[in-house]
C-alpha positions as CSV (number, residue, x, y, z in Angstrom):
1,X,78.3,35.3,105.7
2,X,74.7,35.8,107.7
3,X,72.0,38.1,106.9
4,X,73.3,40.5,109.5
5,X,76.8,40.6,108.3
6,X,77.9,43.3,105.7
7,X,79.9,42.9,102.6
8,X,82.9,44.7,103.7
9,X,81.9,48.1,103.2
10,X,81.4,50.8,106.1
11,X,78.8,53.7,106.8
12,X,75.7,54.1,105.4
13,X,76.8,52.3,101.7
14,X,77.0,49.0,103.5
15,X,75.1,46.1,102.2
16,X,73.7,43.6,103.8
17,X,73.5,39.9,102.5
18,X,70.2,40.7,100.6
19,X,71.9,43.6,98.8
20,X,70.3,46.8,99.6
21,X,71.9,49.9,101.4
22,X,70.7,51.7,104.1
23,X,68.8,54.6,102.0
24,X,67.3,51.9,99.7
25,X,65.9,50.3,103.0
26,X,64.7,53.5,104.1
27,X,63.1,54.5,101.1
28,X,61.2,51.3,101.3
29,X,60.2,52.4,104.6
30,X,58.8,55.6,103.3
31,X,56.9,53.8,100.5
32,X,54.9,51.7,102.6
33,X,54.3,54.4,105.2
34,X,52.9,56.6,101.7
35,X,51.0,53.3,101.1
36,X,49.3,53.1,104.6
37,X,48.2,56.9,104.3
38,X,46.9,56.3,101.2
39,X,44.7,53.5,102.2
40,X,43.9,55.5,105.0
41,X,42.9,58.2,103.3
42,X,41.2,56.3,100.7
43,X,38.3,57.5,98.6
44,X,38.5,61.1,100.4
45,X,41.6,61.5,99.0
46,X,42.6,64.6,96.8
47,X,45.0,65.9,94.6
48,X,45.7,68.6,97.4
49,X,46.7,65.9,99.7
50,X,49.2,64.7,97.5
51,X,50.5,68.1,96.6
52,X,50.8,68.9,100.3
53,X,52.9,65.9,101.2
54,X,54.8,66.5,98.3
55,X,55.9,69.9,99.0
56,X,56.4,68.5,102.5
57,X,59.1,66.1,101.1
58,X,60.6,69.5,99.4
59,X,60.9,71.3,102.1
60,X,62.4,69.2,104.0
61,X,65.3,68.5,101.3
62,X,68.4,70.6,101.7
63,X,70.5,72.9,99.0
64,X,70.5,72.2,95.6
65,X,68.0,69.2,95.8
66,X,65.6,71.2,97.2
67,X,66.2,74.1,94.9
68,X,65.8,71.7,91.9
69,X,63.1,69.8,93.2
70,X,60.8,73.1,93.6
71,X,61.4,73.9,90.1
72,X,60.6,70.5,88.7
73,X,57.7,70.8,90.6
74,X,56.5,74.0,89.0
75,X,57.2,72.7,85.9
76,X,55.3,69.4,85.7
77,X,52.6,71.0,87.8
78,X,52.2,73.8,85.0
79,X,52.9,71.5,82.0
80,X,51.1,68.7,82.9
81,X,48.3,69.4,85.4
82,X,46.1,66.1,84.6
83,X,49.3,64.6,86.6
84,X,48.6,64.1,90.5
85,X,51.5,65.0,92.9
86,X,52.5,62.4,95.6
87,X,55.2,60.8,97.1
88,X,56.9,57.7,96.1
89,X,59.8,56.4,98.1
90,X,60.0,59.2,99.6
91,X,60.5,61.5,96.9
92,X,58.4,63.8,94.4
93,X,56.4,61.8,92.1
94,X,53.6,62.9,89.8
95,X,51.0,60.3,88.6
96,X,48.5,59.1,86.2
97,X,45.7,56.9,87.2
98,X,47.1,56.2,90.4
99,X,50.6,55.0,88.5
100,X,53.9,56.8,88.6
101,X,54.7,58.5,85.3
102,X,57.5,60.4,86.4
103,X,59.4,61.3,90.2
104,X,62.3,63.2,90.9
105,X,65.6,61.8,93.2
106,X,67.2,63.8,95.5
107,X,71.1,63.3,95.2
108,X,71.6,63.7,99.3
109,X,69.2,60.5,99.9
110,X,71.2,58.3,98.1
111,X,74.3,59.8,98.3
112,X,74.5,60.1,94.7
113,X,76.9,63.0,92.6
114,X,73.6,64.0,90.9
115,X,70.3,64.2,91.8
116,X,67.6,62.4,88.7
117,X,65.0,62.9,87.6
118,X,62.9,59.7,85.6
119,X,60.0,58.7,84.3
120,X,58.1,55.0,84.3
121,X,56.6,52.9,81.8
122,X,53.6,54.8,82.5
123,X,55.3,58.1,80.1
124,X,54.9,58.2,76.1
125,X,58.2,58.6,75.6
126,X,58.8,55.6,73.3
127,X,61.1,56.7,70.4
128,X,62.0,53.2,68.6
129,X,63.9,50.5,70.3
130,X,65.5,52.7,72.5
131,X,64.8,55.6,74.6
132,X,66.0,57.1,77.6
133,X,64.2,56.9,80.4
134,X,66.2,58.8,83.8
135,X,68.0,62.1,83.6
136,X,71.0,63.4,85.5
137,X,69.8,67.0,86.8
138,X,72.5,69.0,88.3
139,X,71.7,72.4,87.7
140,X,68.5,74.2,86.5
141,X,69.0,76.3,83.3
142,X,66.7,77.9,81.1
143,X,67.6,75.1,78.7
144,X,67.2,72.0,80.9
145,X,63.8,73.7,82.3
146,X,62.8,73.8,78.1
147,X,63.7,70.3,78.0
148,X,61.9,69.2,81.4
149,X,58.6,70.9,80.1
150,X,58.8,69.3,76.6
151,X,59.6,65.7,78.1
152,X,57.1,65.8,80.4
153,X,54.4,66.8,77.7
154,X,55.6,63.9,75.6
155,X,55.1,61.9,78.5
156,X,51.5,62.5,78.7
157,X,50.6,62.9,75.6
């Protein structure tokens, strides 16, 4: 098989012979496009700048992603505003020292049942030997909001 053939599969799930799908390609797209604006911007930057692309990314999400990604967003924001909104991959991400602690992922960019919602080594969530680390969001209760807020508290603690 060459590099440009696929594995068998049609539409946008095909792989090619290095193994990533179309949305995983264009999410590294998007993440080296949000690294050449951030070295453009460079010291000027500000944690408005990040907040305004990343309620740029919201916006332009449709349904239920977008309807759970505003919400996450007004949680972490209120719950943790040492954090600094930007985009990663092309998706919500809030940040610590310039490193990802925690980002949101849309199910209708991967094509996923559920959109997530994970944090990076970069959280305090270590509880043992184990520990989860991602989180199926499908719906945004009272309870899962609870939750959100206490994880992400943890998480920069």
């Amino acid at each position: 098989m060459t590099a440009k053939q696929t594995s068998g599969k049609t539409g946008s799930a095909a792989k090619n012979a290095v193994g990533f799908t179309d949305e995983e390609r264009s999410a590294m797209k998007e993440h080296a496009e949000e690294l050449k604006k951030e070295q453009r911007r460079g010291k000027r930057a500000t944690k408005a700048d990040g907040e305004s692309d990343v309620l740029e990314k919201i916006a332009q999400m449709e349904g239920t992603d977008r309807e759970l990604a505003e919400r996450l967003h007004a949680i972490v924001t209120a719950n943790a505003p040492s954090l600094t909104p930007k985009t990663w991959y092309g998706m919500p991400a809030y940040a610590r020292n310039g490193k990802v602690l925690c980002f949101f992922q849309s199910a209708q960019k991967f094509k996923a049942r559920y959109a997530s919602f994970g944090f990076n080594d970069e959280a305090d969530l270590d509880d043992g030997a184990m520990w989860p680390t991602a989180f199926a969001l499908r719906e945004m209760t009272p309870a899962v909001e609870k939750q959100i807020a206490a994880l992400v508290k943890k998480a920069v603690s």
